[in-house]
N, CA, C and O atoms as a MOPAC input file, in Angstrom:
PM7 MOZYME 1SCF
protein

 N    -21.02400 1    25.40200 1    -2.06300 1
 C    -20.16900 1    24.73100 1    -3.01000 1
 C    -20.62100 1    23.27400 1    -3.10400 1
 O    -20.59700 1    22.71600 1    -2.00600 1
 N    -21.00700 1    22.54800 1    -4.06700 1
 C    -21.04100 1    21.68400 1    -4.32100 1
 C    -20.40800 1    20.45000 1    -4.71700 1
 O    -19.97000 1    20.46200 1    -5.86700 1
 N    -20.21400 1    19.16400 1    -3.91700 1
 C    -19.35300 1    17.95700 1    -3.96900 1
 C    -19.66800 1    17.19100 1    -5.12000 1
 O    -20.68500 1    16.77700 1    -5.67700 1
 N    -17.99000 1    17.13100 1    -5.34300 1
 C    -18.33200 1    16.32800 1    -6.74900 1
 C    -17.23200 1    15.06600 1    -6.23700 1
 O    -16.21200 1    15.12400 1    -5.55100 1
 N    -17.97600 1    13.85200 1    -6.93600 1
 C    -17.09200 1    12.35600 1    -7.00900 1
 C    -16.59400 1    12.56900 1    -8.16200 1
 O    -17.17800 1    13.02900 1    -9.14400 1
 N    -15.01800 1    12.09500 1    -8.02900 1
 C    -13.80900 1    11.67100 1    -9.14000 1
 C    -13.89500 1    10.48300 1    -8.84300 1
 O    -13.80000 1     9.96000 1    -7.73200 1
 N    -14.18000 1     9.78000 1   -10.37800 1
 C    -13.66000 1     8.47100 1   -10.77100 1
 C    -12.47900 1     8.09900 1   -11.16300 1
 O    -12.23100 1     9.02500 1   -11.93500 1
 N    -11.43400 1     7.31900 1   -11.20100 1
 C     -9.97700 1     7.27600 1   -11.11600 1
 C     -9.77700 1     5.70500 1   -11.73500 1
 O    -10.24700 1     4.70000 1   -11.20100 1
 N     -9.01500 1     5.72200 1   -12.91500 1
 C     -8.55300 1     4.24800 1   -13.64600 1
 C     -7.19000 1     3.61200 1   -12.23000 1
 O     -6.24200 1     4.16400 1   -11.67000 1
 N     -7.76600 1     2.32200 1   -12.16200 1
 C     -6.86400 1     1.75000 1   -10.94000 1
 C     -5.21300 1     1.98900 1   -12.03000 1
 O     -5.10300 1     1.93200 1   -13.25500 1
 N     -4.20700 1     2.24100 1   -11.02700 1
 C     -2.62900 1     1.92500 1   -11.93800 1
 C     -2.16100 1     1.02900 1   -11.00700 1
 O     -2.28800 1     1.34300 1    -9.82300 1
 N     -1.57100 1    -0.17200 1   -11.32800 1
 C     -1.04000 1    -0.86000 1   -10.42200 1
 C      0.70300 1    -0.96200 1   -10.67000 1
 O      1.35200 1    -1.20300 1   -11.68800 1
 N      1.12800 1    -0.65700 1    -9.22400 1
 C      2.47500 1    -0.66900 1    -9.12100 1
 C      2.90800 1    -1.90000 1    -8.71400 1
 O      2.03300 1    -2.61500 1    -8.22700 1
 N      4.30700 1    -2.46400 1    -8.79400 1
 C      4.98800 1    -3.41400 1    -8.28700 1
 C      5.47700 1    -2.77400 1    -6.96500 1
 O      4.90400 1    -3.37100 1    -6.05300 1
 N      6.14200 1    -1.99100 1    -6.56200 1
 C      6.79900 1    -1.49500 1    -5.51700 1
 C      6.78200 1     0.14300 1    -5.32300 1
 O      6.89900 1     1.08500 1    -6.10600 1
 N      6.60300 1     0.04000 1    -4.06800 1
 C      6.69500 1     1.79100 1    -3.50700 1
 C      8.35500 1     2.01200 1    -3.46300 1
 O      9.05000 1     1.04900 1    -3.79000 1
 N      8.92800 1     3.11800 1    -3.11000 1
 C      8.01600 1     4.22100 1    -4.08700 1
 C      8.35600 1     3.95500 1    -5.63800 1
 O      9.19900 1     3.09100 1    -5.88000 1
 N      7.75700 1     4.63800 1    -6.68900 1
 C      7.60100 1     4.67700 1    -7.93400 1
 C      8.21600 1     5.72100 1    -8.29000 1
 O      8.38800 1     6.34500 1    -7.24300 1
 N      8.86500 1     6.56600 1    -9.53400 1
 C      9.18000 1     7.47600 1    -9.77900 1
 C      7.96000 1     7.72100 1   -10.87000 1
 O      7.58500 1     6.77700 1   -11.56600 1
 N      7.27900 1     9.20400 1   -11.00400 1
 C      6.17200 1     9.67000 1   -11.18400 1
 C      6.37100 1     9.68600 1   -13.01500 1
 O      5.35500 1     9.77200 1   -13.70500 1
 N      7.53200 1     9.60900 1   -13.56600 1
 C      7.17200 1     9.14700 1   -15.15900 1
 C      7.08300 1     7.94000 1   -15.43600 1
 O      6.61000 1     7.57200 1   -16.51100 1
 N      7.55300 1     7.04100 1   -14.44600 1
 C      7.76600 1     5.93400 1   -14.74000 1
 C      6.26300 1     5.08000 1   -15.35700 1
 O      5.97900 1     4.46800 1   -16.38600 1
 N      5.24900 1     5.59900 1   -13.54900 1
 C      3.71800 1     5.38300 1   -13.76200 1
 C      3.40300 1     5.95400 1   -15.02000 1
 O      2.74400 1     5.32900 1   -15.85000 1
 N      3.82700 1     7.09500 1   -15.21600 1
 C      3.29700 1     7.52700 1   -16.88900 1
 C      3.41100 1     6.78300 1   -17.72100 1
 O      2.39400 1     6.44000 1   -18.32500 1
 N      4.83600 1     6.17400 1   -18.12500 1
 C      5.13200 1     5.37000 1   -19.05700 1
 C      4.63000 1     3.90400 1   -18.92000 1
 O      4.20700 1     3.39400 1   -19.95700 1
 N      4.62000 1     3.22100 1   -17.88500 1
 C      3.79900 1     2.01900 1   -17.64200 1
 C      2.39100 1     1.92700 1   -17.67200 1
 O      1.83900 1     0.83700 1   -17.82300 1
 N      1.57600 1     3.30000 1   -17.50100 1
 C      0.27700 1     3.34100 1   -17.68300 1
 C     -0.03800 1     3.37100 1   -19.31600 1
 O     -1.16000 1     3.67700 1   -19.72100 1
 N      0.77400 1     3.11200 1   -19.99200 1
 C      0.64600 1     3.62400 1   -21.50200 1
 C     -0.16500 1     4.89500 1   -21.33600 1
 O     -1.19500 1     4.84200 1   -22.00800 1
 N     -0.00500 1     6.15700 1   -20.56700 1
 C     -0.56500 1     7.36300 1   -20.97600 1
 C      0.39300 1     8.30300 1   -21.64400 1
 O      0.05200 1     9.47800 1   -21.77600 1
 N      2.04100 1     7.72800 1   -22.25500 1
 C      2.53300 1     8.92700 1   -22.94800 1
 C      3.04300 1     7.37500 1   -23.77000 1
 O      2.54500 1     6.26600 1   -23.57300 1
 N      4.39600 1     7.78900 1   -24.90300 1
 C      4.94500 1     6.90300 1   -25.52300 1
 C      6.36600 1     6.27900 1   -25.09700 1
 O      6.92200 1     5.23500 1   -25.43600 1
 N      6.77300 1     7.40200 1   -24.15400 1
 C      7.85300 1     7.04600 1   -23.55500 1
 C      8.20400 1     7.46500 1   -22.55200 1
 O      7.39500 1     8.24300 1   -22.04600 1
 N      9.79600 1     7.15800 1   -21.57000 1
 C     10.33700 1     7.73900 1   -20.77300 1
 C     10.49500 1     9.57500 1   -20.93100 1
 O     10.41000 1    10.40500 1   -20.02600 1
 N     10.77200 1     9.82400 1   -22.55000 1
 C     11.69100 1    11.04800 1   -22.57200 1
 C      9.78100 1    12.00200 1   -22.40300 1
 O      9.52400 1    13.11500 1   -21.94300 1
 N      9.09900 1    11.22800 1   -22.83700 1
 C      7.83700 1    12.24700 1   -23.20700 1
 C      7.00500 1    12.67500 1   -21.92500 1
 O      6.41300 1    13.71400 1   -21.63000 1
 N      7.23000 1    11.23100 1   -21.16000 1
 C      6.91800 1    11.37800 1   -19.48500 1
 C      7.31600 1    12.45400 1   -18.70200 1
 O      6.58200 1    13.27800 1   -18.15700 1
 N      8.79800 1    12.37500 1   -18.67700 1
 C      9.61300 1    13.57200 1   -18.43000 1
 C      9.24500 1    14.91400 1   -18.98400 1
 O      9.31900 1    15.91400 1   -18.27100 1
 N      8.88400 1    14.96600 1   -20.12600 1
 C      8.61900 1    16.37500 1   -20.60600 1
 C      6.85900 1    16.97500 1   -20.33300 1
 O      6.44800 1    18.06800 1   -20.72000 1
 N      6.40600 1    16.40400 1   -19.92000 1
 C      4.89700 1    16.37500 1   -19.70700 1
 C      4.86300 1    17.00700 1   -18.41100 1
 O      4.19800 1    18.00400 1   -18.12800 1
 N      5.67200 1    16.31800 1   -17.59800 1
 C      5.83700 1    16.52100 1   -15.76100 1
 C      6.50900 1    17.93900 1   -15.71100 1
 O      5.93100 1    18.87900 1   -15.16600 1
 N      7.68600 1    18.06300 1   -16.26500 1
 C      8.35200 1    19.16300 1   -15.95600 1
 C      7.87000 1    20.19700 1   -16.60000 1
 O      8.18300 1    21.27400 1   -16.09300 1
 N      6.91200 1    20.27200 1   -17.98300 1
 C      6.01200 1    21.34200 1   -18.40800 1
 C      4.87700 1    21.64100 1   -17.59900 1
 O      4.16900 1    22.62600 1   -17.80400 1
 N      4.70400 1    20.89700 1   -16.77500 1
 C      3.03700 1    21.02100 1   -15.45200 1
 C      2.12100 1    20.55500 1   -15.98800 1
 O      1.06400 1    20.91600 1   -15.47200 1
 N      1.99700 1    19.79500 1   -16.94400 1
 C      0.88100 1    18.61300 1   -16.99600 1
 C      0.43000 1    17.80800 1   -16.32900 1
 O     -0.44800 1    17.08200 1   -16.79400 1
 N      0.85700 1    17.66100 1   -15.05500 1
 C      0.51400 1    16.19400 1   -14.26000 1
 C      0.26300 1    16.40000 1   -12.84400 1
 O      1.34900 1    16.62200 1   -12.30700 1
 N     -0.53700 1    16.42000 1   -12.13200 1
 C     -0.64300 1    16.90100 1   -11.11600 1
 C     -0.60400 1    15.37500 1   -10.33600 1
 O     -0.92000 1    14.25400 1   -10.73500 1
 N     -0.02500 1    15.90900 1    -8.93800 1
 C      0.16600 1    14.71200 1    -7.89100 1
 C     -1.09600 1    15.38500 1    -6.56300 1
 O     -1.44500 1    16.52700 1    -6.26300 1
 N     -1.31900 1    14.57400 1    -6.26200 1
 C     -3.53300 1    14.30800 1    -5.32500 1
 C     -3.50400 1    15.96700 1    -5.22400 1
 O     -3.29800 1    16.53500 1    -4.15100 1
 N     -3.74200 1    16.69600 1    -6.50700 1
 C     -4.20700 1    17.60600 1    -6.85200 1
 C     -4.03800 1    19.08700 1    -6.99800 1
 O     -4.74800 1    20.06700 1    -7.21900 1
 N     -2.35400 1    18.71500 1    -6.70100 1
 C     -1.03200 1    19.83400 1    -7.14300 1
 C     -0.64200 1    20.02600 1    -8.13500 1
 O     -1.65900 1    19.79500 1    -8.78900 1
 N      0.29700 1    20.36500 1    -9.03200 1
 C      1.30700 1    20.64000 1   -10.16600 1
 C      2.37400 1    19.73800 1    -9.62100 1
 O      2.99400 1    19.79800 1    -8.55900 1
 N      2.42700 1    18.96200 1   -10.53200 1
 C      4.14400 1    18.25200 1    -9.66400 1
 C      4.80400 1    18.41600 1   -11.05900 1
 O      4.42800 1    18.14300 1   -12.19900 1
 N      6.12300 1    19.06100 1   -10.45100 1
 C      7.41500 1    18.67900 1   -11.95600 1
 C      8.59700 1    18.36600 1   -11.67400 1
 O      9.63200 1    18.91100 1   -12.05600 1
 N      8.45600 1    17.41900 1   -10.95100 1
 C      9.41900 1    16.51100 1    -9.94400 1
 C      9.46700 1    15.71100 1   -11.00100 1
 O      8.24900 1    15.53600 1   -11.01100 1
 N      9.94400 1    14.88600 1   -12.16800 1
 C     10.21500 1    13.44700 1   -13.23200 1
 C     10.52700 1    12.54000 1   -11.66400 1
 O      9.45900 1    12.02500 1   -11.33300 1
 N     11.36100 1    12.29300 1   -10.90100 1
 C     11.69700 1    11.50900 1   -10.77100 1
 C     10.61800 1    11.03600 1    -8.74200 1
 O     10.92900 1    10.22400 1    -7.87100 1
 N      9.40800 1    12.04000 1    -8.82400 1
 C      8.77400 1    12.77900 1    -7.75900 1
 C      8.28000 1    11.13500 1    -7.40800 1
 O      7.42200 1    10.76400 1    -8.20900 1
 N      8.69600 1     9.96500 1    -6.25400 1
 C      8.34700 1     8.73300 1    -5.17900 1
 C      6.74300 1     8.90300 1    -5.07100 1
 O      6.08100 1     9.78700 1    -4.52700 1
 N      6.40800 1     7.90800 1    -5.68200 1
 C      4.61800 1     7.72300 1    -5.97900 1
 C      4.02600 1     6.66600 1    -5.14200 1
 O      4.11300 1     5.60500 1    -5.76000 1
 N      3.51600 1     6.52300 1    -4.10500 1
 C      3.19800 1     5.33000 1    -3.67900 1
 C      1.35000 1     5.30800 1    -3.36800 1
 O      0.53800 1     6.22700 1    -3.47200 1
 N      1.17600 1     4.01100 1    -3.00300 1
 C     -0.40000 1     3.70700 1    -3.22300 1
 C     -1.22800 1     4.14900 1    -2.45000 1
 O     -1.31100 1     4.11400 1    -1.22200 1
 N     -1.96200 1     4.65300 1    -3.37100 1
 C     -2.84200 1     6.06500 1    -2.47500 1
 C     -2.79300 1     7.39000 1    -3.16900 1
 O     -3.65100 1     8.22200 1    -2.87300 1
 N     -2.00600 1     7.63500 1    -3.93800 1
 C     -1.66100 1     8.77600 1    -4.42200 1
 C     -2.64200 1     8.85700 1    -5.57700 1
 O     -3.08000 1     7.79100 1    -6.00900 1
 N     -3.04600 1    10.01700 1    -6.13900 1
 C     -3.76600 1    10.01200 1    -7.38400 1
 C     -3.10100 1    11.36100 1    -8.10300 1
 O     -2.81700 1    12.52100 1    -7.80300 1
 N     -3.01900 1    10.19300 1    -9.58700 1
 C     -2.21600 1    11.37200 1   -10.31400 1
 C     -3.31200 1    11.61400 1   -11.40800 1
 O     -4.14900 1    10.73200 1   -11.60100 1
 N     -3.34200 1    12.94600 1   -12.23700 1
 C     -4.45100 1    13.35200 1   -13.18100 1
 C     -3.23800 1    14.08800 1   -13.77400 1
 O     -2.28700 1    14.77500 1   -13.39800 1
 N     -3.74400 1    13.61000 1   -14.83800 1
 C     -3.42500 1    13.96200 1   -16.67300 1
 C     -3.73300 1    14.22500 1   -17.27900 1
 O     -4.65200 1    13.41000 1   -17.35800 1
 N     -3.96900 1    15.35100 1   -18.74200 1
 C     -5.14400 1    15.05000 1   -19.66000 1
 C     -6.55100 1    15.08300 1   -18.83700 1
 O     -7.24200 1    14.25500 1   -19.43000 1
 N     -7.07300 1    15.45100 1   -18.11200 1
 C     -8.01900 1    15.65200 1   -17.57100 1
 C     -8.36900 1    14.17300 1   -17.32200 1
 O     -9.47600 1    13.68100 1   -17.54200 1
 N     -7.39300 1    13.58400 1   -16.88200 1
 C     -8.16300 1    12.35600 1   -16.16900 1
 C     -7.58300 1    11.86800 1   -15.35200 1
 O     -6.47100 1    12.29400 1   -15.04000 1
 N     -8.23100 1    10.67300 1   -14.66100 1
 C     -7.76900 1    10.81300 1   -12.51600 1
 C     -6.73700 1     9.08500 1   -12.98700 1
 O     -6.65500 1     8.26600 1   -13.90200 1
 N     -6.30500 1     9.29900 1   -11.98100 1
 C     -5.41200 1     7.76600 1   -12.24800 1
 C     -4.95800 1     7.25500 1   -10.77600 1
 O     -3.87400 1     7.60300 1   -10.30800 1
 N     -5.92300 1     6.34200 1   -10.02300 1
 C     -5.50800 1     6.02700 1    -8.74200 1
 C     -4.51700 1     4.94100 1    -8.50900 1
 O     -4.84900 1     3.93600 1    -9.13800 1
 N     -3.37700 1     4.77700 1    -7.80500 1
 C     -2.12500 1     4.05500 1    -7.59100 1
 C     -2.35500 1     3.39400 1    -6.75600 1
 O     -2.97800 1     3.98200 1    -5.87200 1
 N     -2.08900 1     2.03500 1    -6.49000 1
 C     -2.43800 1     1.17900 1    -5.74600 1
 C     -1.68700 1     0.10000 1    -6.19300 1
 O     -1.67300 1    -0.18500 1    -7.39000 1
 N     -0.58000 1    -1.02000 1    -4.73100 1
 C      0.30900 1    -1.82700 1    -4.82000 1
 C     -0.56900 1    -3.33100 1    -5.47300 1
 O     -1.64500 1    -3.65400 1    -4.97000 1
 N      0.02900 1    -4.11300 1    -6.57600 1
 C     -0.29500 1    -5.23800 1    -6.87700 1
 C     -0.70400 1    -6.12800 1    -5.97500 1
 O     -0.22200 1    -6.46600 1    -4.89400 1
 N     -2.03100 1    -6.59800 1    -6.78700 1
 C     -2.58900 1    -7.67100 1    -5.79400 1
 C     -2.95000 1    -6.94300 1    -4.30400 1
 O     -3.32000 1    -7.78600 1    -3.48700 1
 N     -2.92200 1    -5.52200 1    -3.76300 1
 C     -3.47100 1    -5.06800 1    -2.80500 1
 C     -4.40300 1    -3.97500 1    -3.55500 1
 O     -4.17400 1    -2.76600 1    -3.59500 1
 N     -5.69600 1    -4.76800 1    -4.24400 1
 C     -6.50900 1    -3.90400 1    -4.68600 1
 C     -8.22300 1    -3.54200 1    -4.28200 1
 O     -9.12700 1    -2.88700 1    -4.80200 1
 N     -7.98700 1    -4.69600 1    -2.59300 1
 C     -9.23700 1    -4.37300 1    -2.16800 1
 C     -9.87100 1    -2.82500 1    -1.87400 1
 O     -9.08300 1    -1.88700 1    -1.75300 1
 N    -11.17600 1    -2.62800 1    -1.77800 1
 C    -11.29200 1    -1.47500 1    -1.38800 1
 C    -11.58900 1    -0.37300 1    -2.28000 1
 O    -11.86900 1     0.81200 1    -2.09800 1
 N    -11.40100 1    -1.33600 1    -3.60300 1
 C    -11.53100 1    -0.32900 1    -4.82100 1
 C    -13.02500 1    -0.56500 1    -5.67800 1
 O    -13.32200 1    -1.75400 1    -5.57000 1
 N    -13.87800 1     0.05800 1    -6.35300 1
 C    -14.45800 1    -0.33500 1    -6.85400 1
 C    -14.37000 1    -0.36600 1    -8.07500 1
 O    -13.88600 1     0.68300 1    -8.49900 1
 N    -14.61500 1    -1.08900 1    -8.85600 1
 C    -15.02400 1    -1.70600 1   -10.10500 1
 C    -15.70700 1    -1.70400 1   -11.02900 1
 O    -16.79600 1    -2.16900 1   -10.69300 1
 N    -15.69200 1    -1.40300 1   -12.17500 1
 C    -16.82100 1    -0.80600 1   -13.03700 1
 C    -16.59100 1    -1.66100 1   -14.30300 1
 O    -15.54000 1    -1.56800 1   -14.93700 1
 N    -17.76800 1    -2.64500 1   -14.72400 1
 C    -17.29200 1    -3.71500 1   -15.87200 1
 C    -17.01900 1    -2.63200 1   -17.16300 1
 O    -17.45300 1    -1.48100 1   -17.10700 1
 N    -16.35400 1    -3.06900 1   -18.16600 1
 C    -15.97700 1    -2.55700 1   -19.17700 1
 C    -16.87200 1    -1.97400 1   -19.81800 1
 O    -16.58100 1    -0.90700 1   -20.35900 1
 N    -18.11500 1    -2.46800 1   -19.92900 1
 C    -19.38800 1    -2.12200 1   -20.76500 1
 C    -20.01700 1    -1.06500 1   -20.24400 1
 O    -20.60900 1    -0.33700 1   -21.04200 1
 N    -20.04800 1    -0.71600 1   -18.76700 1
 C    -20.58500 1     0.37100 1   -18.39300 1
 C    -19.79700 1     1.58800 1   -18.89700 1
 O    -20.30200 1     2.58900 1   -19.40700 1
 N    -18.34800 1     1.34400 1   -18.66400 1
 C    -17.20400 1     2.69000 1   -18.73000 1
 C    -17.37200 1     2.70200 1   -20.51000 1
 O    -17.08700 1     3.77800 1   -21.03500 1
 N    -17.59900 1     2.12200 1   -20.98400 1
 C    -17.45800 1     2.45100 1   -22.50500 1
 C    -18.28800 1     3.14900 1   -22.95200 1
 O    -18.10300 1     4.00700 1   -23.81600 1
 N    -19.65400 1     2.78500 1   -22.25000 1
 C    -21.18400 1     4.07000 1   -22.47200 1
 C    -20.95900 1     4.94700 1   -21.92000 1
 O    -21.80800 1     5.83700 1   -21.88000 1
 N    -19.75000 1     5.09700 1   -21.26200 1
 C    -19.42800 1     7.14200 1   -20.97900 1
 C    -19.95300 1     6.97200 1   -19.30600 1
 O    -19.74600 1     7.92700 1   -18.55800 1
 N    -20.74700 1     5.52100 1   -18.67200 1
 C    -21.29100 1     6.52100 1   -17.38100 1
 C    -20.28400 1     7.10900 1   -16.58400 1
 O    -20.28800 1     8.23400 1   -16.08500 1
 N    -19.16300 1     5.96400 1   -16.49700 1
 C    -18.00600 1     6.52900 1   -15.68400 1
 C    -16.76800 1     5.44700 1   -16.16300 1
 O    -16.82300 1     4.56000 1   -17.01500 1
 N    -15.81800 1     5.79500 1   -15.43000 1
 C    -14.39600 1     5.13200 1   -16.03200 1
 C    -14.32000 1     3.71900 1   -15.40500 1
 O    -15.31200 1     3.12800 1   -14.97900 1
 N    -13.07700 1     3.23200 1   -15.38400 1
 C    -13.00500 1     2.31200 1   -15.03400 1
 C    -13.45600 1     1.83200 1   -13.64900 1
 O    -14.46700 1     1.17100 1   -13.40800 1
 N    -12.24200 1     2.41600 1   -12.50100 1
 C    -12.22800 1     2.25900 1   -11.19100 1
 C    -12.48100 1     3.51400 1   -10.36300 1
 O    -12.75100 1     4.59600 1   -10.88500 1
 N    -12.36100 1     3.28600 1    -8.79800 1
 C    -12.62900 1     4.41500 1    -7.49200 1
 C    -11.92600 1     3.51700 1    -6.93400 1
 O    -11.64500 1     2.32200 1    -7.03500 1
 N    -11.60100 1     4.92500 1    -5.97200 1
 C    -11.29400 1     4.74400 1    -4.36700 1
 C    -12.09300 1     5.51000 1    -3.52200 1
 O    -11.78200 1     6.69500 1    -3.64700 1
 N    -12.77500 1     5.38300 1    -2.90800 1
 C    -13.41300 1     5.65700 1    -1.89200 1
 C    -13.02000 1     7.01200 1    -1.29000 1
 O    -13.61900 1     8.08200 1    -1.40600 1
 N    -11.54000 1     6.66300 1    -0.41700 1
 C    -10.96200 1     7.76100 1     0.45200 1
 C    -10.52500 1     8.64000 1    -1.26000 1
 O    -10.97000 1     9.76600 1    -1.48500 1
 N    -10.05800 1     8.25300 1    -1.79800 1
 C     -9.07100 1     9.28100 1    -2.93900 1
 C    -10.43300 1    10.48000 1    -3.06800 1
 O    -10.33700 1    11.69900 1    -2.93000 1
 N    -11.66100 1     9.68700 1    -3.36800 1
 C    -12.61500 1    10.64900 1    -3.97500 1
 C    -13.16200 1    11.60000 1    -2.87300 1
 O    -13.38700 1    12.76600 1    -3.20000 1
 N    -13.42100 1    11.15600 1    -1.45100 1
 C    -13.72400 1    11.92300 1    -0.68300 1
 C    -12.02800 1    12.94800 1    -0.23500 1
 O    -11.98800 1    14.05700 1     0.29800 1
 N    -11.50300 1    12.57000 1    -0.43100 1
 C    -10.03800 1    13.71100 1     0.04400 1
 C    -10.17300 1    15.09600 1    -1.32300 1
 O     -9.85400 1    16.28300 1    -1.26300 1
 N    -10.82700 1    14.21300 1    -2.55200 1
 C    -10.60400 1    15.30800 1    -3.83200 1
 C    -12.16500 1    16.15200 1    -3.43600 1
 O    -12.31900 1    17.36300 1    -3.59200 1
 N    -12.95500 1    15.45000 1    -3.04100 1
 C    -14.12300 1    16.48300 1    -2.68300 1
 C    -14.40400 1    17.85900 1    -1.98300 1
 O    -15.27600 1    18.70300 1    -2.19000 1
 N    -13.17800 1    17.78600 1    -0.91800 1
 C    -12.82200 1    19.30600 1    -0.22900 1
 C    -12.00600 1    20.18600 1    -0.70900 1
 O    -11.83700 1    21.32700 1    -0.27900 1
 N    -11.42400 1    19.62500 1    -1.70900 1
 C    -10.53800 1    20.49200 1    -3.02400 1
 C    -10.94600 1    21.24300 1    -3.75200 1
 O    -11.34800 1    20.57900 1    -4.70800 1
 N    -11.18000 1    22.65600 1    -4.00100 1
 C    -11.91800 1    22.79100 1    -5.58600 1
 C    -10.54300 1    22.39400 1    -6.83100 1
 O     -9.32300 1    22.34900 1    -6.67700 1
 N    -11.39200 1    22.16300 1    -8.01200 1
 C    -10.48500 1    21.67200 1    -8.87500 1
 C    -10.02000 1    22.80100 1    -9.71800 1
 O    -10.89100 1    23.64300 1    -9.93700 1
 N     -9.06100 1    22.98000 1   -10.15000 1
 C     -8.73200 1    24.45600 1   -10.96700 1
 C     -7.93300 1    23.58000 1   -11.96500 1
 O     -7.15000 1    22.64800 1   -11.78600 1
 N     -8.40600 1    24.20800 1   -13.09800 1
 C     -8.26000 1    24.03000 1   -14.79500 1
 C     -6.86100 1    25.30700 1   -14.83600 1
 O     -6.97400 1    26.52400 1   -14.98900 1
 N     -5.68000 1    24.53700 1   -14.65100 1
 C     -4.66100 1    25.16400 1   -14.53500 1
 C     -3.52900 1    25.29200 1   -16.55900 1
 O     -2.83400 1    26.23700 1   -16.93200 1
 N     -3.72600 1    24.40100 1   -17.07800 1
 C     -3.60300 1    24.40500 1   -18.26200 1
 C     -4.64200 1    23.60900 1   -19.20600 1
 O     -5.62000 1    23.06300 1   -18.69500 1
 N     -4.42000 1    23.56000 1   -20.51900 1
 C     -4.99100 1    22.40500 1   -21.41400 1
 C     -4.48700 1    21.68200 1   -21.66400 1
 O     -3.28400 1    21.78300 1   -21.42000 1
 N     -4.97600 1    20.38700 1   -22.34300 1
 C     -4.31500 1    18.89000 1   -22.18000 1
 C     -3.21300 1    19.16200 1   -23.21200 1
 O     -3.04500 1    20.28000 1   -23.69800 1
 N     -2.52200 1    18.16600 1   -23.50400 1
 C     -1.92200 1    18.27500 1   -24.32200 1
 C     -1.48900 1    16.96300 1   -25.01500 1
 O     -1.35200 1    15.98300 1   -24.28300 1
 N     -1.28900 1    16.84500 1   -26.15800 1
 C     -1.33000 1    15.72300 1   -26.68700 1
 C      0.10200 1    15.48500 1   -27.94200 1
 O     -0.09800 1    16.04200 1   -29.02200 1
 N      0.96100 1    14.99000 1   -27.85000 1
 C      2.19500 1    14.67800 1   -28.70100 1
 C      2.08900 1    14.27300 1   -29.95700 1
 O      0.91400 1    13.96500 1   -30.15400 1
 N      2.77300 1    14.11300 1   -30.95700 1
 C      2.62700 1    13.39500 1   -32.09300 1
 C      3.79400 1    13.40500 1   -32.44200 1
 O      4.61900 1    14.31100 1   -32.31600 1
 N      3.94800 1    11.99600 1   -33.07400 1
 C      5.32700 1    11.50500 1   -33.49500 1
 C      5.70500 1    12.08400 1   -35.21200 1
 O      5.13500 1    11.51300 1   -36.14100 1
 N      6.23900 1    12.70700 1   -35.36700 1
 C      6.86700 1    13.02400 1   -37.22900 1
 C      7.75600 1    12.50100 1   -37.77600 1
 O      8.88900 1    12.95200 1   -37.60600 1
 N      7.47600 1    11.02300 1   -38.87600 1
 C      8.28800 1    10.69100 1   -38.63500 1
 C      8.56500 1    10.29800 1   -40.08400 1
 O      9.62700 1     9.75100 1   -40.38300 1

């Protein structure tokens, strides 16, 4: 079986714990509270590489949540050593995303990853 590195956009929290739509809605990855909620409790959102449909599921730094097929590492404000960094210009040519964590990517490496639904994407009618 072969190891693969996940790259992960840093999310920065103010305080542990977090409630797990909240990060949704502050990450601008949905439009709101109610859509956060409905994303989580449909099994869109996995918590360091489960199904979580907990809305209100205590998120703290260290945790990596994936969405939409993409990684999102949590980590407390201003405690963002340890992470690496990727200038804007590289992540925009596709090589990789924004940020890493080190431990997040080696903990997701002994995981296999399973494609448990498809993304899903909202639209407002209005």
């Amino acid at each position: 079986m072969s190891e693969q590195e996940i790259y992960a956009t840093l999310v920065e929290i103010k305080e542990e714990p977090t409630a797990l739509y909240k990060i949704l809605k502050f990450a601008n990855l949905v439009s709101g509270g109610g859509e956060a909620k409905l994303a989580i409790t449909e099994g869109y959102v996995f918590l360091n590489g489960q199904v979580e449909t907990q809305k209100r599921k205590k998120i703290y730094a260290g945790d990596l949540i994936s969405f939409n097929e993409q990684h999102y590492q949590v980590a407390l404000k201003g405690q963002t050593e340890g992470y690496e960094v990727v200038d804007h210009e590289t992540a925009a040519h596709g090589d990789r995303p924004a940020a890493k964590n080190n431990r997040a990517a080696q903990a997701e490496k002994s995981k296999p990853v399973k494609k448990m639904r498809k993304p899903i994407s909202f639209s407002l009618k209005g």
